[in-house]
C-alpha positions in Angstrom: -81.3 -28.7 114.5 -78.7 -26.4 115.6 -76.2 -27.2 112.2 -79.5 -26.6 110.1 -79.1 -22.9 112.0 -75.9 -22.4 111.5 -75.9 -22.2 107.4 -78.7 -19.8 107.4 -77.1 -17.5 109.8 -74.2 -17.5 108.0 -75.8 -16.8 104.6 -77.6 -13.7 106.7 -74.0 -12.5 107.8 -73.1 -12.7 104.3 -75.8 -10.7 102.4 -75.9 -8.0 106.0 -71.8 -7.5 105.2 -72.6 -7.2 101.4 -75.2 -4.8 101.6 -72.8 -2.4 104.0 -70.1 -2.1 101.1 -72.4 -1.2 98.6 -73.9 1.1 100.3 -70.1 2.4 101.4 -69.6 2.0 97.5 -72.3 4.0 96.5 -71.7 7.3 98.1 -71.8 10.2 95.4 -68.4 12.1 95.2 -69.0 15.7 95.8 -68.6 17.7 92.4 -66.0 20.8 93.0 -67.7 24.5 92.5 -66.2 27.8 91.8 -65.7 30.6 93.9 -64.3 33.7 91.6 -61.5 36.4 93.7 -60.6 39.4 92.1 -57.8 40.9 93.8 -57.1 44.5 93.4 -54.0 46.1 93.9 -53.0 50.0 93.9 -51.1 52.7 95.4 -52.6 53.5 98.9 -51.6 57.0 98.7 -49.7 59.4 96.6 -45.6 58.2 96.2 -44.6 60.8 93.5 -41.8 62.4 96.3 -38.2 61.6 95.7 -38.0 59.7 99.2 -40.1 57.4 97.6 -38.0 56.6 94.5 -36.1 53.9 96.0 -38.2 51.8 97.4 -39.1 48.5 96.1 -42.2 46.6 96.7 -42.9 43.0 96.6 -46.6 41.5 96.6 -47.3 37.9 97.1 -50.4 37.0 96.4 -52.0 33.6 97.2 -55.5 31.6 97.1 -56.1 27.9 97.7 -59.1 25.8 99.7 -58.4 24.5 103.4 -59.8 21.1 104.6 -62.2 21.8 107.3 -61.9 18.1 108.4 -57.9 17.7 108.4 -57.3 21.9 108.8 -54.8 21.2 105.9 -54.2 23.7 103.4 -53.9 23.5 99.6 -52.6 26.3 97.6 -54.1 26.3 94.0 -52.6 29.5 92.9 -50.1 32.0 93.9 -48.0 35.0 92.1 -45.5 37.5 93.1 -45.6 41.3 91.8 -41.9 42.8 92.4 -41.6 46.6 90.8 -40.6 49.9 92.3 -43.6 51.5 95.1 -44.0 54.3 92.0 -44.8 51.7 89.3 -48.4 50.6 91.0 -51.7 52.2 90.0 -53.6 54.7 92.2 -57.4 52.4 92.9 -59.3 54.4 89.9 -57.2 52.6 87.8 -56.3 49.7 89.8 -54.8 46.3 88.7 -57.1 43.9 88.9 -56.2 40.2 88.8 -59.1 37.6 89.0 -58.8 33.8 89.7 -61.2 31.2 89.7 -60.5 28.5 92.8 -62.9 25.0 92.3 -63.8 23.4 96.0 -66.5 21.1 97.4 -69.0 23.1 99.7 -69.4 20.3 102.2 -65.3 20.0 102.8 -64.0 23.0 101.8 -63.4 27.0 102.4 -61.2 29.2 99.8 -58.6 30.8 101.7 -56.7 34.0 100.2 -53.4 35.8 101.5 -51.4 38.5 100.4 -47.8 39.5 101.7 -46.7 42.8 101.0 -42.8 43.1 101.4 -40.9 46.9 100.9 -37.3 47.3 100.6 -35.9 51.0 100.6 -32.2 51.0 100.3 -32.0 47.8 102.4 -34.3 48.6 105.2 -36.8 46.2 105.3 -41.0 46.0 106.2 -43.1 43.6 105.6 -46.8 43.0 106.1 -49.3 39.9 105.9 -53.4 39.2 105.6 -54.7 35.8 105.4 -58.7 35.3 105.2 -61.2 32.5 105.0 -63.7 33.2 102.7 -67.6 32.7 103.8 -68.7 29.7 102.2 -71.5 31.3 100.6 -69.8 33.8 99.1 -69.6 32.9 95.2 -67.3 36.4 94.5 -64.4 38.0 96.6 -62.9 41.0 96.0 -59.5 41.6 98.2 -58.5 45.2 98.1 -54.8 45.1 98.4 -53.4 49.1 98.9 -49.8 49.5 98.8 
C-alpha cells in the first residue's frame, strides 16, 4: 500500500513545483512611463556692473530615476552650461531646457539636481539642490536662478 502512495505523491510534488514557476514566469513586466522636467535657467538679479564681468558660471544639470527597493541611483541625463554670469537670461526670457525621463511607477521616482559653480578671478562658490520628484507628478518645472 504505502509504494502505491508514494508515486502519486510524487506526481503531486511535481505538478505543485510546476505550477509555482509558471506563475513566477508569468508576472507582467512593468511598462516604463514619462515624467516631462523643464528646467529653467536665468539671471537671478541684474549682473550688468563691472564687478560682475569676470565671473564665470558653471551649471550642472542632472535627472535620472532612483530605485526605491535598492536606493540606487541611475542618471539618464545630465548637461553642463559653462559661460560668463553676464551671458544668462533674466526669467522673462529664460532658457528653458525640457527632458523627458521613462520610469516604472511601482519601482521608481525621477530624481533631478542642479550644481551651480562661480569662479571670479579664482575665487571659488559653489551651490547644490537635489529633489525627488512626487510620483504623481507627470510635469516638473525646476527654476534654476543664477
Amino acid at each position: 500500500m504505502m509504494f502505491k502512495i508514494i508515486p502519486f505523491v510524487l506526481l503531486l510534488a511535481i505538478v505543485a513545483v510546476s505550477c509555482s514557476k509558471e506563475a513566477d514566469q508569468a508576472a507582467p513586466q512593468e511598462t516604463p512611463v514619462n515624467r516631462q522636467v523643464v528646467f529653467s535657467v536665468y539671471a537671478a538679479r541684474d549682473y550688468s556692473a563691472p564687478t560682475f564681468r569676470q565671473i564665470e558660471t558653471s551649471l550642472t544639470l542632472t535627472a535620472g530615476v532612483m530605485n526605491i527597493e535598492t536606493g540606487m541611483f541611475t542618471k539618464t541625463w545630465d548637461t553642463v552650461i559653462t559661460r560668463s554670469i553676464l551671458d544668462f537670461p533674466l526669467e522673462e526670457q529664460a532658457l528653458t531646457i525640457e527632458k523627458s525621463i521613462p520610469l516604472r511607477l511601482n519601482k521608481e521616482r525621477v530624481q533631478v539636481a542642479h550644481s551651480i559653480r562661480y569662479n571670479n578671478n579664482g575665487q571659488l562658490s559653489q551651490t547644490a539642490n537635489f529633489e525627488t520628484l512626487p510620483v504623481d507628478q507627470l510635469r516638473h518645472l525646476k527654476k534654476i536662478g543664477l
